[in-house]
N, C-alpha and C positions, 0 to 999 in steps of 0.2 A: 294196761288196757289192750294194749295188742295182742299178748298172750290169753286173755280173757277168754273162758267161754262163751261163745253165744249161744242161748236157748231160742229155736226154734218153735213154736207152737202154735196155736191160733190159726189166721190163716197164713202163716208164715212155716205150718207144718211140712216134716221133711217125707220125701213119697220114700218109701222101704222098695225097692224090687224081690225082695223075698217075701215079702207078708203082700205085695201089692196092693197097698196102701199105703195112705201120708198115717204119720206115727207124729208124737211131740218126741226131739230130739234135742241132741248138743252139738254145740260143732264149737273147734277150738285147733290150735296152731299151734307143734308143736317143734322146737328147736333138739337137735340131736347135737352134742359133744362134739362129737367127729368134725361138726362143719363147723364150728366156732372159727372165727381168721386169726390169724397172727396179729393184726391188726383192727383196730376197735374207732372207726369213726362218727361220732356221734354230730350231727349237725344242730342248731338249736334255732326255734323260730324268732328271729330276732325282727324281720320284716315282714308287712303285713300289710293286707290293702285295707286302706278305709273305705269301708261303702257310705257314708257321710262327706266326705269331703272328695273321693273318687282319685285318692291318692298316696302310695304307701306312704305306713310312718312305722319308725322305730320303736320296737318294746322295749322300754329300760327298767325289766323289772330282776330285779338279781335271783340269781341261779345261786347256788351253794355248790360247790365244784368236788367232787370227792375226789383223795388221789391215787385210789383203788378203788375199783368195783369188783365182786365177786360175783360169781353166776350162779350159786347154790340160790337166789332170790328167783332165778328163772328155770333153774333144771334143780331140784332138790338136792338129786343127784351127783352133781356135778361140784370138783374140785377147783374147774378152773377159775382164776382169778383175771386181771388189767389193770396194767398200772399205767397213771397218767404220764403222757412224753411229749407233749405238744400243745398249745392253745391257742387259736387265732383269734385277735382281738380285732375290734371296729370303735374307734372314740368319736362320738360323736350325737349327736342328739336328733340326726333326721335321717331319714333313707336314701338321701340325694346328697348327704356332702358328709366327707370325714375321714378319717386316717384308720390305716390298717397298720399292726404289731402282730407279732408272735412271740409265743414263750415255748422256748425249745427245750428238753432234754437233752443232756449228752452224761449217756451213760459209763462212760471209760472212764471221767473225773465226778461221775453223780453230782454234776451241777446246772442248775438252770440259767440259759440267757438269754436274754431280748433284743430281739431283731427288730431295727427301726428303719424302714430306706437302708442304706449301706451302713448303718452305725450298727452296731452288735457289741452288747455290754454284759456282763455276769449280773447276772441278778443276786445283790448279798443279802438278801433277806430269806427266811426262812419259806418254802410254798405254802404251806399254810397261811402265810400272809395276803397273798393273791388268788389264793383258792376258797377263802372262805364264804366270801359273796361276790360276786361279777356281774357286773350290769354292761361288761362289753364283749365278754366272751360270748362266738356265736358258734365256734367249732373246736371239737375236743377231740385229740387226738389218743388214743390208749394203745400199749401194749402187751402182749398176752408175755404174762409171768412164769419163768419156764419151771418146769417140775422137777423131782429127782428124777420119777419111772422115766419120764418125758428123752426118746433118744433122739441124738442127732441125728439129721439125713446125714446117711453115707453119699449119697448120690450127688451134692453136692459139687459142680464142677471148679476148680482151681485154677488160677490163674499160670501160665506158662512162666520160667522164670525169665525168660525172657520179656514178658510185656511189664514183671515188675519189676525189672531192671529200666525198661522205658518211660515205667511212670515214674520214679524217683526221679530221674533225671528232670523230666517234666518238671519236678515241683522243685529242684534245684534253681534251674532256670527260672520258675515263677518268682521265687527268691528273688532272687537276680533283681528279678525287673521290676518289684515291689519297693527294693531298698536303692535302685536308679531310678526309680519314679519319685520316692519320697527326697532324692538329693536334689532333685531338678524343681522340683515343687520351690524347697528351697532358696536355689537361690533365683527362681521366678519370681517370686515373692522380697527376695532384696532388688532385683533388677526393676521391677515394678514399682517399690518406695524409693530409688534413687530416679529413677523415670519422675515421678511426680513431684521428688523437691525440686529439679533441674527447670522443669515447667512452671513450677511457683516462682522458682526465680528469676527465669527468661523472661517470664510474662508479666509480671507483677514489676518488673525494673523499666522505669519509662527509658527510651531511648534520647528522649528532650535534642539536644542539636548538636547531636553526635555527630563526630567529622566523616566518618567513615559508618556507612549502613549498606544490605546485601537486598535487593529484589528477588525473590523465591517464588518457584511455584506455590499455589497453596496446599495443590495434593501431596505435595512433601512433609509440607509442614503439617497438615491433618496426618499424615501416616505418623510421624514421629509423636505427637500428642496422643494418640489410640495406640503406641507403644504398636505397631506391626510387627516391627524387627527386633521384638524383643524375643528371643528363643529361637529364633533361625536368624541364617545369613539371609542380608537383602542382594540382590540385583542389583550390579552397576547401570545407573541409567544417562541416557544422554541424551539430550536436546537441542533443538538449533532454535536462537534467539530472534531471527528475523521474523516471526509473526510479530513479536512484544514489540520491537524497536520501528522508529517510525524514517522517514526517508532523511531527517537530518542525523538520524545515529542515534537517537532518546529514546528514551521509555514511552510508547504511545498510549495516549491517557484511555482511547477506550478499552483497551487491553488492563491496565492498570488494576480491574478489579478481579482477576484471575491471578494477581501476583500478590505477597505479601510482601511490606518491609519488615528486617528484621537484623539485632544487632550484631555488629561482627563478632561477638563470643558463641551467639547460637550459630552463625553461619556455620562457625571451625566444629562446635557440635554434631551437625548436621552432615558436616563431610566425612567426620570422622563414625558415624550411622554406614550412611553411605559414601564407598571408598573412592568412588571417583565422583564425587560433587555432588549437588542437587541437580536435580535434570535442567531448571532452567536459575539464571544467575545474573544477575544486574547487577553491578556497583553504585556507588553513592554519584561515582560521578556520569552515570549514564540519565539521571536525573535532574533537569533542569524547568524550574515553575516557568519560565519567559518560555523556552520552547515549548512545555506542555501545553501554554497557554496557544501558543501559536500554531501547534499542529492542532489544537482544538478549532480552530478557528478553518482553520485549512480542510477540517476536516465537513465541519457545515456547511463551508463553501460547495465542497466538492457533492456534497448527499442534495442541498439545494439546485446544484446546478442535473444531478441527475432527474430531479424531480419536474426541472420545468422538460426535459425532454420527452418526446411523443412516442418515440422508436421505442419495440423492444421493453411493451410491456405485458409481463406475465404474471404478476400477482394484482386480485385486486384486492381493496384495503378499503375502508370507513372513509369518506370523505370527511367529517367531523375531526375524526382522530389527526390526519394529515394536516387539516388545517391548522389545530389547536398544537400541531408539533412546529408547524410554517411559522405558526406566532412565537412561539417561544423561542424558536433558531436564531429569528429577523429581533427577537429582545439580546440574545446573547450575542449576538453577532454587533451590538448598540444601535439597532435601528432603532428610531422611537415609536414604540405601541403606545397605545392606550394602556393605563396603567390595570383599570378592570379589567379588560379585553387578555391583559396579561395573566392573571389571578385564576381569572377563569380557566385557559386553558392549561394552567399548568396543574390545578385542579385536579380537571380531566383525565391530562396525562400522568398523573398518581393514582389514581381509585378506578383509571380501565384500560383494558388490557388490548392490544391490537385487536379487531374485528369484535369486541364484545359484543356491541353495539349492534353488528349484523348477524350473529351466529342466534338460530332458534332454539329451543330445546331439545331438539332432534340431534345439535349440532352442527347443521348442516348454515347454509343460507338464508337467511329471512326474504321471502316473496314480496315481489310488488317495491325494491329500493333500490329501482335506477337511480335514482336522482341522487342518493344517498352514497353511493360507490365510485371509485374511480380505480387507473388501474396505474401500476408502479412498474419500474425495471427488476429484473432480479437482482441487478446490485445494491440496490437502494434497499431492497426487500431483507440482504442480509444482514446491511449496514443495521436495521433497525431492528430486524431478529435479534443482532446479538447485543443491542443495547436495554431496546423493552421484550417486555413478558409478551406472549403474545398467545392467545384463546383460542382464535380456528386461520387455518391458511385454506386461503380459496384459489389455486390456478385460476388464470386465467380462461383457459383449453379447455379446463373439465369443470366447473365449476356451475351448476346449475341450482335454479330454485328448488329449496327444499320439496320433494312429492308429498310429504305427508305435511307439510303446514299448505300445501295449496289445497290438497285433499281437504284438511278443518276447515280452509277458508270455503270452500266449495260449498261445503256441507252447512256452515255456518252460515253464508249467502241465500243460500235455500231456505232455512230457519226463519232469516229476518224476512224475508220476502213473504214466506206464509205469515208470519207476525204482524207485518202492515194490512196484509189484505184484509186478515182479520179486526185487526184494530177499522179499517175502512167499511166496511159492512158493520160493525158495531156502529158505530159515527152513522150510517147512513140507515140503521134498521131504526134508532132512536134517536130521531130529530130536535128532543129537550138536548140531548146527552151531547150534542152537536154544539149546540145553541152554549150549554155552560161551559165547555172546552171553549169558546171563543171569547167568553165573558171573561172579564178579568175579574179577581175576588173583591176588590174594594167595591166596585162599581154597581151604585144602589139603584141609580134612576130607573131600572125595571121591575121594580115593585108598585105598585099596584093598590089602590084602596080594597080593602071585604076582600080578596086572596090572599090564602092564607100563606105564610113566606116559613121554612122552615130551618133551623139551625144545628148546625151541622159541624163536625171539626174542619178544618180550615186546615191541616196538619197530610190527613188523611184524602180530602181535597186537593191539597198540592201534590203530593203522591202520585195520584190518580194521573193529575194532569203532564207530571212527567213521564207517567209512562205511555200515554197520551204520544206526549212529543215524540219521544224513544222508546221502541219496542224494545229495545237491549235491557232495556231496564226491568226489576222485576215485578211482575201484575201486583197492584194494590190487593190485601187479603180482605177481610170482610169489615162494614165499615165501623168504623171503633164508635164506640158512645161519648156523648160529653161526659166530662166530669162535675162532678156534684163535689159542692163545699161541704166543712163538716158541719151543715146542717140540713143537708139533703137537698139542697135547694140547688137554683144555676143563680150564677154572677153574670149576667149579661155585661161585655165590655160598654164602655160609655161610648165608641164610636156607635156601637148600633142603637141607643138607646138615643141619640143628638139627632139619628136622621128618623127616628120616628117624633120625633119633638116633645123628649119624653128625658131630659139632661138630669145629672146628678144633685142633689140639692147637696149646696156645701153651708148655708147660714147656720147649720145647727147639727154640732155633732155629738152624736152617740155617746154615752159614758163608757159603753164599753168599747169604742177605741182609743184605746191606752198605747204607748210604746212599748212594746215589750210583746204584744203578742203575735202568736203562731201568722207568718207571713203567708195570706192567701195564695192560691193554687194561679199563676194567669190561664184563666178558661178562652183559650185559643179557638175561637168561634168565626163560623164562614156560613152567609145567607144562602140559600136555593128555593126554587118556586118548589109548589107541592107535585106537577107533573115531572119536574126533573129528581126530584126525591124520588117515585114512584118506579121512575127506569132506573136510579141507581140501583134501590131493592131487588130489582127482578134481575139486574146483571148481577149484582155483589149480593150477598145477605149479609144484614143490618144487624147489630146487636143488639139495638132495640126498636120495638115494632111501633112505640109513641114518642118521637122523636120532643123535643121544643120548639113549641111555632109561635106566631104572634099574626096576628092580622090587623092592617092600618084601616083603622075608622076615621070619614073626616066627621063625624057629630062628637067621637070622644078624641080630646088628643092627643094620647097616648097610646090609643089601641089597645087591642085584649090580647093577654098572656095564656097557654095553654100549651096542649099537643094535638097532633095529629095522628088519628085513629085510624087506621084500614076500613071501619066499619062505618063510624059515628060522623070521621072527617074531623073538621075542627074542635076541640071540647075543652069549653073557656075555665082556666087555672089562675086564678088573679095572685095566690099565694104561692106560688111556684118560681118564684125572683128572690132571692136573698138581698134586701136593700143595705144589709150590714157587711159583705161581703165586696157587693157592687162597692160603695164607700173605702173600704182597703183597698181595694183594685185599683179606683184612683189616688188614695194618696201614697202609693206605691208608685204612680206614675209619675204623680206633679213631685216626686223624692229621687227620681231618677232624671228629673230631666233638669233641675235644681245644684241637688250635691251631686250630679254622676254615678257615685256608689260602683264606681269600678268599670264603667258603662264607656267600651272603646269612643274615643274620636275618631273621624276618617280622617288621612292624613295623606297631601299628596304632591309628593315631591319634584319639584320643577328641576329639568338640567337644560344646556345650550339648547339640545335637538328634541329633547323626547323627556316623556316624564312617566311614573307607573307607580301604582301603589304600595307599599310598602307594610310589613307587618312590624317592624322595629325600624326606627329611625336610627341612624346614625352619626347625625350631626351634632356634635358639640352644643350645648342650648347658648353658648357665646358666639358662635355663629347662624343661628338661627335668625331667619327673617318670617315671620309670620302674619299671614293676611285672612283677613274673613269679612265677607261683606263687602269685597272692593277697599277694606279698610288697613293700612299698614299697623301691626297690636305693637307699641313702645312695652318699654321695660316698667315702666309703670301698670302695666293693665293686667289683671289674670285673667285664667278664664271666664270663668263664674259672672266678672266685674263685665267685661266685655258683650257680656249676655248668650254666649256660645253654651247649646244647649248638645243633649245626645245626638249622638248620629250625623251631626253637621258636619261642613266640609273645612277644614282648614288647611290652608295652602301653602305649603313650607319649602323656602327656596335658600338655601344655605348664601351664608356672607361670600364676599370676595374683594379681590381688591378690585374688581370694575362697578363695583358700587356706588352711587351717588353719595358725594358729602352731604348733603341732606336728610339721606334716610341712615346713612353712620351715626350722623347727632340724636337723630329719633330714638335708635336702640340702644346706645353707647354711654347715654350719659348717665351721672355718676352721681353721688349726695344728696338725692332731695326724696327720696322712699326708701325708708331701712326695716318697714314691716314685713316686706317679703325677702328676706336677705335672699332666698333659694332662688328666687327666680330673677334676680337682677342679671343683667345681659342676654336676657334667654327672651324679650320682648314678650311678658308677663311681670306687666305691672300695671299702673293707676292713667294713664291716660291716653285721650284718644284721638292724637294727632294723624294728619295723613299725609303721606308725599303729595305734594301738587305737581310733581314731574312724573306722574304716574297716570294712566287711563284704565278704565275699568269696560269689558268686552261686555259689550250686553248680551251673549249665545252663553258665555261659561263663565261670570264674572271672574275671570284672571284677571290681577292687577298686572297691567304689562308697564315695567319703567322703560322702555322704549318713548323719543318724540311721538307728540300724538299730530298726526298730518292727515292729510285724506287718504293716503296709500300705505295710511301705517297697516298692519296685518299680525292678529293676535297669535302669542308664540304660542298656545295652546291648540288652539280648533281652529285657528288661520285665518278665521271671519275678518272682513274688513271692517273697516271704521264704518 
């Protein structure tokens, strides 16, 4: 098609400067003999842009590869021919990933080989094997087939024999160093699996209480496990021992983890690596646990005693971090802590790293944590560098609040400042909107006979009013609708339906509540008067514009059911209640508050000074004391029995030996209720005795077993008698 004529005509006619006029003509591309190359490279379109996907892909569609082309197909004329000497492959299946090959000619032995990365192999197959169809050939290499007529250039310049004397040599030498490359290869490769049994065996052999063992650096011993010194000489190296060694002559333990032990057959290995020794070298006997332990000891002394000095501080450091390390020092040193107080801080100092605590995301200082900082010596500072991790060093000198976390706070300050105002001008332009921010949701007594009351989520309501509280928080979206049960209807909860005097009837129930069906939606519902409805709408948009309202009649009394209309105002829906739904909603309740059904208790743990609530307990139910009601619950009682319902409070103060013998016998005793085996000593069981050495606070009923006197003082809320 390249060689092609094209016919000009139509208006694509060619203008003649002789006839001066357009004429219908031919026009076509003609190749001359003379200019044929020596060389024939044809490239083939193997990549290609998708205008669908907007990204090249691969054609793998197979070519047929000829291994001659003749030119008589393009010059009629013409004798010359090309034969194939070259083919560049691409394996692979997409535009963006895959391996390149060539298949070379070499003419002097007329044999073809394949070039892969540095592997070059004879191809023993015949070309017709890989020329017949190619789905990865994308460049074809030809060369022009010489003639008999066809002369050689005379002109041809010749190499001096002198530069072919140079190049020989050259390729002697390549020799050379081809077949000293391949010996060294060798025995790199023995040195390297005698390297890694020596390591299997050094290391894999426990040392157990060996009389004699070596202290090593460990960068020695990482060089000899990564084989350094395999293929060159290493460097004699040498060291001096007094960083490691502590002032009685021993191995100083916080040094300790920069050295390895290691047994004396790897030691003589190791020397024999390296000709004059490991750079650093401890013996077995430079190691003693009584003195490690002692210089350890010595060693907290002396970091504590830096710490209480004032002079001559220039780092500062987490006040938290310091303390929780103060604790764990004064634990190891055998002071006695608090066992928690211990846990904690060691905690702590595992999961954070010097200054975490203070460092912002900038890296710098965190703003606004005087309180939180203090400031240390530089000795102390290194001592602890080089035992913990540590995250950001603050000088003392140069160490300022971060500018770009006071800049956010700035900015942020600002933020919240226009958020209250506005929140304050909202509150103050709608005085309903004022009025139910300060109401609480349960709270009915402002309802009203003939006003109509609207219902509302309660959900969507609480929202509101946190963000109310907290402008940080984010503005309630538009206001959601109730839920409808699947009969289109609303489930009014029984609390609203008790305070219009309007209760559930339970003498007579439904056939169709059975067990087994689909468990009702709880329609989480909150009252509002119709004016504070009317401000929500106009701040928020409502999702629906006929909310659920009711209005209390005292002639009927139960009031009328309906919604509230923008237009009409109240429009009475008597059938707009689902009384089968309502009915589920309570015996869903009176089921939860009965069998629990998985329904948390609060539970709240008494100690000597302070108590706090807990989400897992963890006392033993064999030392559990448990009180509800002012009442001690014995091993006889369980829940359920005791009448402890959801969400009540039960008060759980673990056993001890300062316990009264009296309430031991209450929880303790043993053979007379085998129905509950699980709960025996866990004070869940069948009866309902009470300590008489006990007072009940009337502000928080704790049972306090403290005497009861007029100056007694409740260990909870501290009320007197």
């Amino acid at each position: 098609s390249y060689l092609a004529p094209e016919v000009l005509d139509g208006d694509n006619q060619y203008y003649c400067d002789t006839c001066q006029a357009k004429q219908n003509a031919t026009r076509h591309i003609e190749i001359e003999e003379s200019t044929l190359p020596p060389t024939l490279m044809l490239h083939l379109m193997r990549f290609v842009y998708d205008v669908k996907t907007c990204t090249k892909k691969k054609v793998q569609d197979a070519v047929e590869i000829p291994a001659e082309i003749c030119m008589r197909d393009l010059l009629p004329s013409s004798k010359v021919s090309y034969r194939l000497v070259g083919m560049l492959n691409h394996r692979g299946t997409t535009a963006s990933a895959g391996h390149y090959t060539a298949h070379i000619f070499e003419p002097s032995t007329a044999a073809w080989y394949l070039f892969d990365d540095t592997q070059v192999d004879p191809v023993r197959r015949p070309p017709a094997s890989f020329l017949a169809a190619s789905k990865e050939a994308y460049m074809l290499i030809y060369s022009r087939v010489p003639r008999a007529q066809d002369k050689p250039k005379t002109d041809a310049a010749m190499p001096s024999p002198v530069r072919v004397a140079e190049v020989q040599a050259a390729n002697a030498a390549l020799q050379q160093n081809v077949t000293a490359y391949a010996a060294r290869v060798v025995d790199l490769t023995e040195a390297i699996a005698v390297r890694k049994a020596k390591y299997e065996y050094h290391m894999e052999t426990p040392l157990g209480n060996a009389a004699k063992f070596y202290w090593i650096d460990a960068s020695v011993l990482k060089a000899w496990v990564l084989g350094d010194d395999i293929g060159h000489s290493v460097a004699a190296t040498t060291s001096e021992t007094t960083e490691y060694v502590c002032p009685h002559n021993k191995l100083r333990p916080d040094k300790s983890r920069q050295l390895k032990r290691v047994s004396e057959q790897l030691y003589r290995e190791l020397c024999s690596v390296v000709h004059a020794g490991p750079s650093v070298v401890l013996s077995s006997e430079n190691y003693c646990a009584s003195i490690v332990s002692q210089c350890t000891h010595d060693r907290l002394k002396r970091n504590l005693a830096l710490l209480a000095k004032d002079s001559d501080d220039q780092f500062v450091i987490s006040r938290k971090w310091i303390s929780c390390w103060k604790v764990c020092v004064h634990h190891a040193l055998g002071l006695k802590q608090p066992p928690s107080k211990v846990l904690e801080a060691q905690d702590w100092l595992a999961s954070t790293a010097i200054n975490e605590d203070l460092q912002c995301d900038h890296g710098n200082l965190q703003p606004k944590l005087k309180k939180q900082v203090r400031s240390i010596s530089a000795a102390l500072w290194a001592e602890l560098a080089a035992e913990y991790s540590v995250s950001a060093v603050f000088p003392t000198q140069s160490t300022v609040e971060c500018p770009d976390c006071v800049a956010d706070a700035s900015t942020q300050q600002v933020a919240h400042t226009h958020a209250k105002n506005e929140r304050n001008q909202l509150l103050s332009d709608y005085p309903a909107l004022f009025r139910l921010y300060k109401r609480p949701l349960d709270r009915v007594d402002w309802v009203a006979a003939n006003e109509p009351v609207v219902l509302m989520s309660s959900a969507w309501l609480h929202e509101w009013k946190q963000y109310i509280d907290d402008v940080a928080e984010d503005a309630p979206s538009e206001i959601s609708s109730l839920a409808r049960c699947d009969h289109g209807k609303y489930a009014v909860p029984s609390w609203i339906l008790e305070q219009m005097g309007d209760p559930i009837r339970r003498l007579q129930w439904p056939d169709q509540l059975q067990h087994g069906d689909d468990e009702v939606k709880k329609m989480d519902m909150a009252m509002v008067s119709a004016d504070e409805w009317a401000d929500l709408c106009l701040v928020y948009k409502a999702a629906s514009s006929a909310p659920l309202s009711f209005v209390m009649t005292e002639s009927q009394g139960g009031g009328q059911w309906g919604v509230l209309d923008d237009k009409h105002g109240f429009v009475n829906q008597p059938d707009i209640r689902c009384q089968l739904c309502e009915l589920k909603l309570e015996t869903a309740k009176v089921a939860l508050s009965v069998d629990f059904q998985n329904q948390p208790v609060t539970v709240v743990v008494l100690r000597e000074e302070e108590h706090r609530i807990l989400e897992q307990c963890e006392t033993a139910p064999s030392h559990q004391l448990l009180y509800f009601g002012g009442t001690l619950l014995d091993n006889a009682t369980s829940l359920k029995h005791a009448g402890i319902q959801a969400h009540d409070v039960v008060y759980l103060k673990a056993l001890t030996d300062e316990t009264p013998s009296e309430v031991l016998d209450l929880v303790t005793h043993d053979g007379e209720d085998d129905s509950q085996v699980g709960f025996r000593h866990s004070a869940m069981s069948r009866r309902g005795d009470t300590a008489t050495s006990s007072w009940v606070c009337d502000a928080c009923t704790f049972v306090n077993e403290s005497p009861l006197h007029r100056l007694a003082v409740c260990e909870i809320c501290h009320s007197g008698v």
